[in-house]
KEMAR-823004 format. One record per residue (C-alpha): x, y, z. Coordinates in steps of 0.25 Angstrom, whole numbers, plus 5000, padded with zeros to 4 digits. Example, Ala and Ser with C-alpha at 12.3 -4.5 7.8 and 13.67 -1.06 7.14 Angstrom:
// KEMAR-823004
504949825031
505549965029
END
This chain:
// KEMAR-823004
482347994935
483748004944
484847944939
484947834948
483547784949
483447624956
485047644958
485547594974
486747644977
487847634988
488547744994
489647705003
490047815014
488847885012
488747945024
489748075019
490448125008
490348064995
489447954999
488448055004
488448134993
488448014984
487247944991
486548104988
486748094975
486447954970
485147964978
484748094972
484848014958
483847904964
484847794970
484447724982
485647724991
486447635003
487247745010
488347665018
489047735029
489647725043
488747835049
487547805049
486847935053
487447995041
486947925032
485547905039
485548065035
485948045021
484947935018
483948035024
484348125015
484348055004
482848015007
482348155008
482948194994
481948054990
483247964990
483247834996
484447775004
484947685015
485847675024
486947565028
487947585038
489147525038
490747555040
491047505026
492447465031
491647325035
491747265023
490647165026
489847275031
490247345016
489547235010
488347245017
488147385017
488047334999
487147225002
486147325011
486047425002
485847324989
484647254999
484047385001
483847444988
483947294980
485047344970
486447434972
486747494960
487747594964
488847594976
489647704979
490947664987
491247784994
491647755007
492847775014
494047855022
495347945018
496247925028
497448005023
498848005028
500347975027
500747835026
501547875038
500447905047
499447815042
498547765050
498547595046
496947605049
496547715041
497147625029
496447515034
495147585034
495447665021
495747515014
494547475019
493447555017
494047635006
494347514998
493947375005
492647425006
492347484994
492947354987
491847284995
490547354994
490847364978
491147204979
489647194986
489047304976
489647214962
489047094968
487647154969
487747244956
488347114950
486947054952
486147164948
486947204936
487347344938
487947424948
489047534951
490147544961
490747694962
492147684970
492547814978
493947814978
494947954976
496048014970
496747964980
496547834973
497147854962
498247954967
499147984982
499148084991
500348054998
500548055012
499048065014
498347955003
499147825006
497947735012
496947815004
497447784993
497847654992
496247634997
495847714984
496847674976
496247514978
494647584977
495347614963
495847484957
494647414964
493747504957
494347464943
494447324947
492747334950
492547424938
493147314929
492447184936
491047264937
490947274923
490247124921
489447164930
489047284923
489547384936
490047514936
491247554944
491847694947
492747754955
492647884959
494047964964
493848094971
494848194975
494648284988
493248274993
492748345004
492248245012
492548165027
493448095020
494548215025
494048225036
494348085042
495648075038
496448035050
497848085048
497648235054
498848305046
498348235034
496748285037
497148415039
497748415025
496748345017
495448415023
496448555020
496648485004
495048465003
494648605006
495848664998
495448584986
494048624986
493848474988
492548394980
491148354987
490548234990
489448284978
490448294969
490948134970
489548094971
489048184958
490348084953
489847964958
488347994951
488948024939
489547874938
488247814943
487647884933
488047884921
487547764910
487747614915
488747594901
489647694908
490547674919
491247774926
492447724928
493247834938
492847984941
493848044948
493548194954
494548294960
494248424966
494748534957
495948584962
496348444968
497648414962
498048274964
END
């Protein structure tokens, strides 16, 4: 018996990265899994993948960003299996920079997908966990929520920091509806995230930070995240938060 028997979960951003790797690992426990992404040959792949280790999965594309197509990439995952147990919201964009050379539409995007997304799809998962009875709602957010990088982190992290209060807010009205809430803060992670920042003196820079800092791996959030869902349904774990070793700040 795995872990997560008759569980469905959600992975946002699936098609890399930590939602890859998380959709890996909560299907090797027995989860049934909606994989939402933009690229949809990606994650055609992953689901194939999944299904050949015995897994089963769905896909659902969808630029998350539309929030009406956020709530129905919920509702078409919870038709499918008949139940969503776990959503993982994990997509989203680093668009670092000074605040003197930022770029007005990577904040609007960073605001929302990184946070009026996220705030949505949890909205539509409470509502169908609320019917059901149980449920939990994992929040990616960073250090970066909870500390600057000045003359990089500006957008960023007033994105993360809102994933952050939002999160607790969640945390505290999902408890009548006896759901689980966690927010999980990674430092440096080598994944696309780097590599799509736009500012080119400030990509240069980060991508040089990551290797430098022996950055983590998408496994090592997703062995994170399963940890949370895993643990006894008295037990919520409220915040992990996971730093390369010789990351400092």
């Amino acid at each position: 018996m795995t872990k997560l028997d008759e569980k469905v979960a959600l992975v946002s951003g699936a098609s890399s990265g930590i939602g890859e790797a998380t959709a890996l690992v909560l299907a090797a426990e027995g989860a049934k899994v909606g994989l939402v992404a933009r690229r949809e040959e990606r994650l055609k792949a992953l689901k194939n993948t999944i299904a050949a280790r015995g897994g089963q999965a769905i896909s659902v594309v969808a630029d998350l960003a539309d929030l009406d197509l956020a709530q129905q990439a919920v509702d078409q995952v919870q038709n499918a299996f008949g139940r969503l147990d776990i959503l993982v919201n994990n997509a989203g964009v680093m668009y670092l920079s000074p605040i003197a050379e930022a770029k007005v539409a990577d904040w609007q995007r960073m605001i929302q997908l990184d946070l009026l997304s996220l705030m949505t799809l949890s909205k539509r998962a409470l509502h169908h966990m609320q019917t059901q009875g149980s449920g939990h709602i994992i929040n990616i957010s960073s250090v970066m929520g909870r500390t600057i990088w000045a003359g990089r982190s500006a957008g960023y992290s007033a994105a993360k920091w809102g994933v952050g209060a939002f999160s607790e807010v969640l945390r505290q009205e999902a408890i009548a509806f006896n759901v689980r809430v966690t927010l999980i803060e990674p430092g440096a992670v080598d994944t696309e995230l780097s590599h799509n920042i736009t500012n080119p003196a400030v990509k240069e820079e980060v991508l040089s930070y990551v290797a430098n800092v022996n950055a983590l791996q998408s496994e090592d959030v997703a062995s994170a995240i399963l940890y949370a869902v895993t643990q006894p349904s008295r037990v919520n774990v409220n915040e992990i938060m996971l730093r390369p070793l010789k990351q400092e700040f």
